[in-house]
C-alpha positions as CSV (number, residue, x, y, z in Angstrom):
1,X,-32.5,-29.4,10.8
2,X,-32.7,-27.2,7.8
3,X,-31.3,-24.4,10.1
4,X,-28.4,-26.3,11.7
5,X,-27.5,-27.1,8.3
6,X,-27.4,-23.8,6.8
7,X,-25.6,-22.0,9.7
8,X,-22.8,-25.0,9.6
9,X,-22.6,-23.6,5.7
10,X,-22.3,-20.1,6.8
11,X,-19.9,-20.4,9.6
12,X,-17.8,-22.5,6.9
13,X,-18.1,-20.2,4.0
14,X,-17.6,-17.2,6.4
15,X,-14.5,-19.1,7.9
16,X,-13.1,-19.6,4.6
17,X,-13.4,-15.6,3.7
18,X,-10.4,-14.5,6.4
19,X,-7.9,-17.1,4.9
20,X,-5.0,-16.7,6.6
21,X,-2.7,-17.4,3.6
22,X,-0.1,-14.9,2.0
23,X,1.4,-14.5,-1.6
24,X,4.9,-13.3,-2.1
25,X,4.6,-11.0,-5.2
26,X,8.2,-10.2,-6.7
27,X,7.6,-7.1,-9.4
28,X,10.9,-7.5,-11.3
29,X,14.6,-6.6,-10.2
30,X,13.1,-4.3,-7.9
31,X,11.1,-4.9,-5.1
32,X,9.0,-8.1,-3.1
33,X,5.9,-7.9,-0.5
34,X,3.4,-10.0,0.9
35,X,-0.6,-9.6,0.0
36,X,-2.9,-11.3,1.5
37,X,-4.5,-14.5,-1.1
38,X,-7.9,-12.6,-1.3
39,X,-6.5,-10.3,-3.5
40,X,-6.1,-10.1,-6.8
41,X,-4.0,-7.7,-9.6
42,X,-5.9,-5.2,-10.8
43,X,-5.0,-3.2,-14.1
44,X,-7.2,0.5,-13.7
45,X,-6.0,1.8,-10.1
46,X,-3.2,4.2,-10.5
47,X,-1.5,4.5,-14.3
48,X,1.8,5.1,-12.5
49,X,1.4,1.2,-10.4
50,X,4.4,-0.9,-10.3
51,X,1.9,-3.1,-8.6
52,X,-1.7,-2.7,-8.2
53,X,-4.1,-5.4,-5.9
54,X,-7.7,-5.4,-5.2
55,X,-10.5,-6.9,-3.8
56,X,-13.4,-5.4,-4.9
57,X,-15.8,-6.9,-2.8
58,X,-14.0,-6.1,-0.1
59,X,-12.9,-2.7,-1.3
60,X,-9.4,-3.1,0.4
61,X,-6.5,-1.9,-1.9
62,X,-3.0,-2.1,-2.6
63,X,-0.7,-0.1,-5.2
64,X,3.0,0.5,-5.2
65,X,5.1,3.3,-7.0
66,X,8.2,3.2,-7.7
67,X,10.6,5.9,-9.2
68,X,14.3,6.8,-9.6
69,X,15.8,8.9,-6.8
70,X,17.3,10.6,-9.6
71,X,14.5,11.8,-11.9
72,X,13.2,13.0,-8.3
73,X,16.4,14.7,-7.6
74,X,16.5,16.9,-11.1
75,X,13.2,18.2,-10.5
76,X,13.7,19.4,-7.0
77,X,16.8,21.3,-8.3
78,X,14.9,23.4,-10.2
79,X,13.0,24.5,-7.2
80,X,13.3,26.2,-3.7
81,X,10.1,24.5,-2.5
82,X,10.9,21.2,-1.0
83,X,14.6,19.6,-0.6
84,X,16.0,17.8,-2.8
85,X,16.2,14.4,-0.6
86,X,13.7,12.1,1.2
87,X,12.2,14.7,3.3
88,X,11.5,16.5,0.3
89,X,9.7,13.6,-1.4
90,X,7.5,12.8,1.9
91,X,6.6,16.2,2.1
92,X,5.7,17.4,-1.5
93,X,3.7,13.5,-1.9
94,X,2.6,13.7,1.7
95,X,1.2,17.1,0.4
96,X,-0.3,16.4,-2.2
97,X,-3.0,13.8,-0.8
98,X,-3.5,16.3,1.5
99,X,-4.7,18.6,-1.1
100,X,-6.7,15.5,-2.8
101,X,-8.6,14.2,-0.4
102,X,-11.6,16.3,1.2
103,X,-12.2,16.8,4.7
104,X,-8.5,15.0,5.8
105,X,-7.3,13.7,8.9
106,X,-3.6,12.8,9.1
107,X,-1.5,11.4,11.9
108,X,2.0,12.9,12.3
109,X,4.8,10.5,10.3
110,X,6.9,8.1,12.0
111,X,10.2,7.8,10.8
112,X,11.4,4.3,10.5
113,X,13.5,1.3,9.4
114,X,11.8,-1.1,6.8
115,X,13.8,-4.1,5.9
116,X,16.8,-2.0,6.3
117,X,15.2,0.8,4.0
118,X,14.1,4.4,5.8
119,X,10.7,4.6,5.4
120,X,8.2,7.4,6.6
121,X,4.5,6.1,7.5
122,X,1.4,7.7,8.3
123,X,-2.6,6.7,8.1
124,X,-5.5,9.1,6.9
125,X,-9.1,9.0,6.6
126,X,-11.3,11.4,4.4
127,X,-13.8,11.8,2.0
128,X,-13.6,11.3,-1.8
129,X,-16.2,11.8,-3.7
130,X,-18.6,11.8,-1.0
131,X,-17.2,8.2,0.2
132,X,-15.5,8.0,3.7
133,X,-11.9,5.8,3.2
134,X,-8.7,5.4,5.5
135,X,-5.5,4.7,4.5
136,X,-1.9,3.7,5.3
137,X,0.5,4.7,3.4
138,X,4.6,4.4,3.3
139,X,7.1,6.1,1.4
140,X,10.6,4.4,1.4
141,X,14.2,5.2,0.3
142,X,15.8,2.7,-1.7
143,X,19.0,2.2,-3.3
144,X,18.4,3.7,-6.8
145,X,14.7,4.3,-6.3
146,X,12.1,5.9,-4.4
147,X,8.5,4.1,-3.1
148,X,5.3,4.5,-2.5
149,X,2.9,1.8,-0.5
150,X,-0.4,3.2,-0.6
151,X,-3.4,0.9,0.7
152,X,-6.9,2.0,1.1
153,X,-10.4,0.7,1.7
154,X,-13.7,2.1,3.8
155,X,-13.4,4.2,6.7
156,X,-15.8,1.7,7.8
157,X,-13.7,-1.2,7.4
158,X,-10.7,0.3,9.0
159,X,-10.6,-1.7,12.5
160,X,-10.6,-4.9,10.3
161,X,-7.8,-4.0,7.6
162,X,-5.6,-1.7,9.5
163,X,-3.5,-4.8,10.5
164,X,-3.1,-6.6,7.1
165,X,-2.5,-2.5,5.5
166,X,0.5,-2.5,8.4
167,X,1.7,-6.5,7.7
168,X,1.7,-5.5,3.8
169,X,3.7,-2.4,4.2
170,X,6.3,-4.0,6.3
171,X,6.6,-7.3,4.5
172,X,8.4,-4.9,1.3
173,X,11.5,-5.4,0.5
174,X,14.0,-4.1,-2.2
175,X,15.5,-7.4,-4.0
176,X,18.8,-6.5,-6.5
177,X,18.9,-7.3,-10.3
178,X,18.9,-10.8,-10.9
179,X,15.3,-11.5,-10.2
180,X,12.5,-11.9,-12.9
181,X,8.4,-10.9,-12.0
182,X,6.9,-14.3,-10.3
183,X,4.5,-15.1,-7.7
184,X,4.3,-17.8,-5.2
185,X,2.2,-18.9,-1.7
186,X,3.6,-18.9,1.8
């Protein structure tokens, strides 16, 4: 009896660990998305975050950049080595995790519409640090501002995250000026 007992506690605890449930996170006048409730904001994974998730225990992660086109824009006029457009930021960003990550595998980019905004995706695994991880990243053109969707976790785990990386990169949407930072469940 003991047994049936604690299996019915596991299959219920275990149940309740791939909650189905989203959160709409709104990061200012600038931008929404959807994360899944099982994580949390996190403060210490990339300086630069507009918005920075985690689960830990997991290890699944979720940051967002965000810049203005035109600070972008100055920089590449000084220079003849990328364009100064989108192109130009996917490719000098796209290169620099290549140059980052050890031992990297990336799939070609798609070009694409999210939520009306042109976005460029692509997934890579690799090694940092001697840990294997994957990743699916976006880059998207907004109307003042450029973005970056970065999500990561175990090269192990990628089968079971690759969907939720996918639902949380094309849940984002650019939102205009009159909105304040809040957070709410679906």
């Amino acid at each position: 009896m003991k047994k049936i007992l604690a299996l019915c506690l596991f299959t219920t605890l275990f149940s309740c660990s791939e909650s189905k449930e989203v959160e709409t996170v709104t990061i200012k006048n600038k931008f929404t998305i959807e994360l899944p409730d099982y994580l949390s904001e996190a403060r210490d994974l990339h300086q630069d975050a507009s918005l920075q998730y985690q689960n830990a225990l997991r290890e699944f992660y979720v940051v967002v950049i965000d810049e203005p086109k035109q600070e972008f824009f100055d920089i590449a006029s000084t220079t003849s080595d990328f364009p100064a457009d989108f192109n130009g930021y996917h490719d000098i960003l796209k290169g620099g995790l290549e140059d980052e990550i050890a031992k990297v595998d990336i799939t070609p980019t798609k070009d694409l519409q999210i939520n009306g905004l042109k976005a460029k995706t692509f997934s890579l695994t690799g090694d940092i640090e001697g840990t294997p991880v994957y990743y699916e990243v976006a880059y998207l053109e907004g109307k003042e501002r450029f973005y970056q969707i970065v999500t990561w976790t175990l090269e192990t785990s990628k089968d079971k995250y690759k969907d939720p990386m996918q639902k949380i990169i094309n849940s984002f949407k650019e939102i205009g000026a009159d909105r304040s930072s809040e957070r709410s469940k679906k």
